[in-house]
LUMTOR-701458 format. One record per residue (C-alpha): residue number from 0; y, z, x. Coordinates in steps of 0.001 Angstrom, whole numbers, plus 500000, padded with zeros to 6 digits. Layout:
N
NUM,Y,Z,X
...
This chain:
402
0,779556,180744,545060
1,779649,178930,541681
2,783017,180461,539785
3,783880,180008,536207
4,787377,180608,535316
5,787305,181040,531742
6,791387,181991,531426
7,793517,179711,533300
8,795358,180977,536974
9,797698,179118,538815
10,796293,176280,540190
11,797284,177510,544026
12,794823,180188,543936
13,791999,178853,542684
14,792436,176041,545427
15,792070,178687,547938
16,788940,179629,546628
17,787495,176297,546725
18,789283,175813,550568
19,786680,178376,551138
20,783769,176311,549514
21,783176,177842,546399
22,782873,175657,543561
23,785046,176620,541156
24,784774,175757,536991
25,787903,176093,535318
26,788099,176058,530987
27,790844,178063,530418
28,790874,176671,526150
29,786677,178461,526221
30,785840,180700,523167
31,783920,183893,523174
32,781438,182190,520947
33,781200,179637,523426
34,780752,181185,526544
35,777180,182023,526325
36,776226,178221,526614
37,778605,177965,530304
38,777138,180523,532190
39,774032,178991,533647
40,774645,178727,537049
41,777493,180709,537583
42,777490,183631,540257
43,781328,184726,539371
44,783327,184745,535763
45,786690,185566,535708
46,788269,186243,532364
47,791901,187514,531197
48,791856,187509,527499
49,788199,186071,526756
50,785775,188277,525447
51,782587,188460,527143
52,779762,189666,524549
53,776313,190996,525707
54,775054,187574,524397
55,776988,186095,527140
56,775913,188289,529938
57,772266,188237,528339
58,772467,184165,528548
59,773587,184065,532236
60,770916,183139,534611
61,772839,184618,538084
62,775660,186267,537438
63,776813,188967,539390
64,780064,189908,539269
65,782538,189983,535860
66,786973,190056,537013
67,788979,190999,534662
68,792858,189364,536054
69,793844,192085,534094
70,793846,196216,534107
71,791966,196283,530726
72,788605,196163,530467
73,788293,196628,526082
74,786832,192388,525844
75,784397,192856,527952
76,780702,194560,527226
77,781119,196344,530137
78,777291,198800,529144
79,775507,195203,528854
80,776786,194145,532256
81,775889,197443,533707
82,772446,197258,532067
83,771409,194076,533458
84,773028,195076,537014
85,776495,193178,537047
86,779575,194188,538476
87,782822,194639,536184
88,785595,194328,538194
89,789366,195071,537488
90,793161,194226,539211
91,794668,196846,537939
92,798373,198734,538493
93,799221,194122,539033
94,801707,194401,536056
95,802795,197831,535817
96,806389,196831,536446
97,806548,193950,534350
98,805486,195613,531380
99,807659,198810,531894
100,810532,195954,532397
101,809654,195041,529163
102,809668,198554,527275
103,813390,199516,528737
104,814321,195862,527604
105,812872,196620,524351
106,814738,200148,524363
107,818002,198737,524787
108,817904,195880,522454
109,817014,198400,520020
110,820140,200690,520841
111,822466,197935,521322
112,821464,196173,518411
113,820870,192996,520692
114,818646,190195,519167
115,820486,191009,515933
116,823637,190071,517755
117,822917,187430,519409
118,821298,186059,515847
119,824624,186306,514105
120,826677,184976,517181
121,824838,181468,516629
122,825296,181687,513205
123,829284,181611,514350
124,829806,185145,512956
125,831760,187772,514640
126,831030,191749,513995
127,832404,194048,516114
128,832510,196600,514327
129,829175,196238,513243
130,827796,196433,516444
131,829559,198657,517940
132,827461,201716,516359
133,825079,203006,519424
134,823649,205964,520320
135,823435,205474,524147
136,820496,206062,525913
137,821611,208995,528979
138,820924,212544,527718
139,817664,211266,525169
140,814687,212623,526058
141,811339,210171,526312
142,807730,211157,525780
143,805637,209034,527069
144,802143,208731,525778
145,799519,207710,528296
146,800837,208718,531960
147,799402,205492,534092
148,800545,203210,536651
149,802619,201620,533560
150,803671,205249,532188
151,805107,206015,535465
152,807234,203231,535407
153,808874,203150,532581
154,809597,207111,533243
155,810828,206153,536686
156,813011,203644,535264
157,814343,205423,532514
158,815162,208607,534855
159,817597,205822,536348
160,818995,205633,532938
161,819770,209138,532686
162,817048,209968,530303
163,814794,212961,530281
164,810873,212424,530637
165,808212,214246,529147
166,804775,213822,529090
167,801364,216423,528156
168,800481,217890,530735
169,796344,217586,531553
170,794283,219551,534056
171,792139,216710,535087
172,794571,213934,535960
173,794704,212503,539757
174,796143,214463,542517
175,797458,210952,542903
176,799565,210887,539652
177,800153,214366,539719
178,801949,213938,542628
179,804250,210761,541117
180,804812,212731,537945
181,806463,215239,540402
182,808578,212810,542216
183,809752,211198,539292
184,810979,214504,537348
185,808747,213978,534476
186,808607,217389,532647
187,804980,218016,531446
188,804820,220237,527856
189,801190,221892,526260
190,800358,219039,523985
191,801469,216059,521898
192,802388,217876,519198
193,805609,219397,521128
194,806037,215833,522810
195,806572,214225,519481
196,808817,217131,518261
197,811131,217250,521300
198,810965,213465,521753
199,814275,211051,521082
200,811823,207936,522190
201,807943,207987,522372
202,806502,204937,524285
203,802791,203989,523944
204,800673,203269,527674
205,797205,203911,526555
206,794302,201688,526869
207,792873,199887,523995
208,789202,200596,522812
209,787787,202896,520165
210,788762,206026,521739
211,792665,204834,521100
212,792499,203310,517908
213,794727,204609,515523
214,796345,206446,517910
215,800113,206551,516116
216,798634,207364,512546
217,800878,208976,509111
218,800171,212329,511278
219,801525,210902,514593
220,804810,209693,513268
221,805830,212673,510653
222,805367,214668,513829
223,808053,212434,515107
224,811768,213152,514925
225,813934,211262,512093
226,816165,208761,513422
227,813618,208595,516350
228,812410,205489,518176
229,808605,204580,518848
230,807766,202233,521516
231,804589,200184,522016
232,803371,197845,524627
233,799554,198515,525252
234,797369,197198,522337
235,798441,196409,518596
236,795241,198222,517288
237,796797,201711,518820
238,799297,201877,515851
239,798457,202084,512105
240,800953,199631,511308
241,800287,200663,507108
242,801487,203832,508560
243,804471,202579,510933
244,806176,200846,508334
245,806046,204052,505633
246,807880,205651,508647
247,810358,202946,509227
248,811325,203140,505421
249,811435,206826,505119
250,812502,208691,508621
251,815139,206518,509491
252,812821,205627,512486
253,813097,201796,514727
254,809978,200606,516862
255,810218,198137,519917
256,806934,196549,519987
257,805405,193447,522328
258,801913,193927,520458
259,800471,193767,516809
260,797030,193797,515122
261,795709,190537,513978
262,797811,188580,516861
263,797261,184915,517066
264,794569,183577,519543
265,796457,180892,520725
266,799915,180454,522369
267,801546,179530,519605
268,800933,179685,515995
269,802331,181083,512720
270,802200,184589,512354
271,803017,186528,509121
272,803500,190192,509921
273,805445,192772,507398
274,805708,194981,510611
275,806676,192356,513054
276,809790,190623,510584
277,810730,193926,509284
278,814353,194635,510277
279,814445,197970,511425
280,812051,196033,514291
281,812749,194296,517500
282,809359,192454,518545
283,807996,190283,521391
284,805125,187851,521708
285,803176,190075,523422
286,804731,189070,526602
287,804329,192176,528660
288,802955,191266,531570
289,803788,187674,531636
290,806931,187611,534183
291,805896,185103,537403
292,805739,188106,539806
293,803476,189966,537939
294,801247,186804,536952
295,801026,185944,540690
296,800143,189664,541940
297,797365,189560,539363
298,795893,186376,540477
299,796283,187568,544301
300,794719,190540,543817
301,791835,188466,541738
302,791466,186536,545106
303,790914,190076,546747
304,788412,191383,544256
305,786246,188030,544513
306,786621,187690,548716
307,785619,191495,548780
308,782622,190955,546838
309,781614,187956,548998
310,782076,190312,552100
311,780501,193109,550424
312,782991,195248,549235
313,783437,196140,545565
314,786787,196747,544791
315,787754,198484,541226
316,784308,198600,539815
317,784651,200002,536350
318,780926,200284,535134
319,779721,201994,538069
320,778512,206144,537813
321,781531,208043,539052
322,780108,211237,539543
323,776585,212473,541138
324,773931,211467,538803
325,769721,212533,539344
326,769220,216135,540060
327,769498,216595,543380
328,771100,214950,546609
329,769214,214711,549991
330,771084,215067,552958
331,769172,212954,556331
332,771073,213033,559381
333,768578,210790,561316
334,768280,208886,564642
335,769911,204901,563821
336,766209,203415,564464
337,764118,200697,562386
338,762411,202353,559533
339,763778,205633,559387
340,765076,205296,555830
341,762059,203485,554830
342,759636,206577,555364
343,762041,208492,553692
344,761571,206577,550681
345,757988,205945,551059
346,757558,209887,550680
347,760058,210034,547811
348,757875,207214,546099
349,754563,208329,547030
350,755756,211528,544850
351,757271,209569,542151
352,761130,210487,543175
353,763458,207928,541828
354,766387,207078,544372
355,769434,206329,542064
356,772194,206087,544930
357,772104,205692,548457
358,774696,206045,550896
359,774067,205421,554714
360,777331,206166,557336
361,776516,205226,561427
362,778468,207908,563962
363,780622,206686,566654
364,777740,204899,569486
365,775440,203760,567254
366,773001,206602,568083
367,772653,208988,564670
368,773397,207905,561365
369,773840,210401,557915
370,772212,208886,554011
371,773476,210741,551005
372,770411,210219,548246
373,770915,211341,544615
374,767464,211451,543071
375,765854,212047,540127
376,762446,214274,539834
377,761502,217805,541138
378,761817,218057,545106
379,759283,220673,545862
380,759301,222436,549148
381,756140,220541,550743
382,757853,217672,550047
383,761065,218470,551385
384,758750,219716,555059
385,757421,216164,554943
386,760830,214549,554974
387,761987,217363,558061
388,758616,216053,559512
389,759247,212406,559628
390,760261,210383,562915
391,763625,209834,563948
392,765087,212854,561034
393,767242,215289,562957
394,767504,217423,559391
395,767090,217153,555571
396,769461,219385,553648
397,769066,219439,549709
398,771485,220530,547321
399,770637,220717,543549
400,772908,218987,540880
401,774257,221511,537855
């Protein structure tokens, strides 16, 4: 396969993909704008931080398959790469502990008074007594905002510390994370609005994208206690920073945050932020994920992604359906012979049935097999008695979608 790598990865990993013949393109210093002109050619494009318009995947020629060596998904066009049949692929859960690392580091400069400290200490001054005034973090309580791998985390983590974790509780979250919120101790409440009431420390682990935007607004943070402490390492755009620093002048309130709006492109560059240089403020340069064992679990599970796709296995698909789509779902538990599939769709065609997803699963032998079809289109009863009449079909069962 041809790869273009349009962030840079360690050099190690990308050698093992080319150990394994691919040809791999690597312009880690490409532009969005430029991107659309280095896609012919390319079967694979892996991206951290570079967006990847529709004009891009409407220029590409043979791509197949978008990575993200990343969780977040927001740069890329992920409805254009669905619509012209690409994959969108994710590593996600990669640098969960690195950024939740981050936010307790962030926490306790912030009590501790710590980058102020260490400012005045190689100035050559000496202040005690200044310095000395902290809260201490055991017996605060923690709502955390956005309860994913990274949310867990930082509320395992800060359990350790002796803190108290809260979190809004949601009827349709993963048995999965349902499960670690138990372990962890995390005490769920009815919505956000006791969260931020309760709350000694809120900490931001939300996506970015327009359904977040805005999130911490003027209403967000008066809800917030005075003297309280708001934490962000997911996107810059999920705070109203207009609105943050209203709240840092009038509720007493301090914010640890590793991410801004308007954050320089490049690795390093002026940036003048009122929210970033404001003192009641301990920032980072959006660093969050960026410790060595996080970097190199991203790129190995990159390597995973691509190898599974080359073997036929697409792992963390984001722009796939997730749930049944068409109207109905056929059932054929069939004899494993040549064909048998194909007269099931020539009957489904022949009475203009669209087959939207097909799954086909071989019993132990090698002697029956069962296909799952959602379709789309009005399975009468005649129909459904040609299917049960077909070679090779052992039964046809039909269930209708709500």
């Amino acid at each position: 396969m041809k790869i273009l790598f349009a962030d840079a990865l360690p050099e190690f990993y990308i050698d093992i993909l080319r150990q394994r013949g691919d040809e791999c393109v690597v312009e880690p210093d490409i532009s969005a704008e430029d991107l659309p002109n280095a896609l012919e050619g390319i079967d694979v494009l892996v991206v951290r931080s570079t967006k990847v318009t529709a004009e891009a995947i409407a220029s590409s020629d043979q791509l197949s398959l978008i990575v993200r060596s990343g969780a977040g998904t927001n740069t890329i066009d992920c409805q254009a790469a669905a619509d012209a049949g690409i994959y969108v692929c994710n590593v996600p859960g990669t640098n969960s502990v690195a950024v939740a690392e981050l936010t307790l580091g962030l926490l306790l400069a912030i009590d501790r008074h710590i980058a102020d400290c260490v400012v005045d200490l190689r100035n050559g001054q000496w202040n005690k007594k200044k310095y000395s005034e902290a809260d201490g973090l055991l017996g605060k309580t923690l709502g955390i905002i956005g309860v994913g791998e990274i949310g867990l985390a930082v509320a395992e983590r800060a359990r350790s510390f002796g803190m108290s974790v809260i979190a809004v509780r949601n009827p349709n979250r993963r048995v999965d994370i349902e499960s670690r919120i138990r372990s962890v101790g995390i005490r769920l409440v009815d919505d956000q609005e006791t969260l931020l009431s309760e709350s000694d420390v809120v900490s931001i682990h939300v996506p970015g994208g327009g359904s977040t935007e805005g999130l911490v607004d003027a209403n967000f943070l008066n809800q917030m206690k005075d003297g309280s402490v708001l934490l962000n390492t997911s996107r810059g755009e999920v705070v109203d920073e207009k609105a943050l620093l209203n709240a840092l002048e009038t509720k007493n309130m301090r914010a640890g945050l590793d991410v801004f709006c308007d954050e320089p492109k490049a690795g390093t560059s002026q940036f003048n932020s009122s929210l970033a240089s404001h003192p009641r403020v301990v920032g980072s340069h959006h660093i969050g994920a960026s410790t060595k064992q996080a970097q190199d679990a991203t790129s190995n599970g990159t390597i995973e992604v691509i190898e599974g796709y080359r073997n036929g296995e697409v792992i963390n698909c984001v722009n796939m359906a997730t749930s049944r789509i068409g109207t109905a779902s056929i059932t054929v538990r069939h004899f494993d012979q040549v064909g048998v599939l194909a007269e099931v769709f020539r009957v489904l065609r022949n009475a203009k049935i669209n087959v939207q997803t097909v799954k086909n699963n071989v019993f132990l032998g090698a002697n029956s097999a069962v296909a799952v079809l959602d379709v789309s289109g009005e399975l009468t009863p005649e129909i459904c008695e040609e299917l049960r009449g077909l070679e090779h079909v052992i039964q046809i069962q039909v269930a209708e979608h709500e």
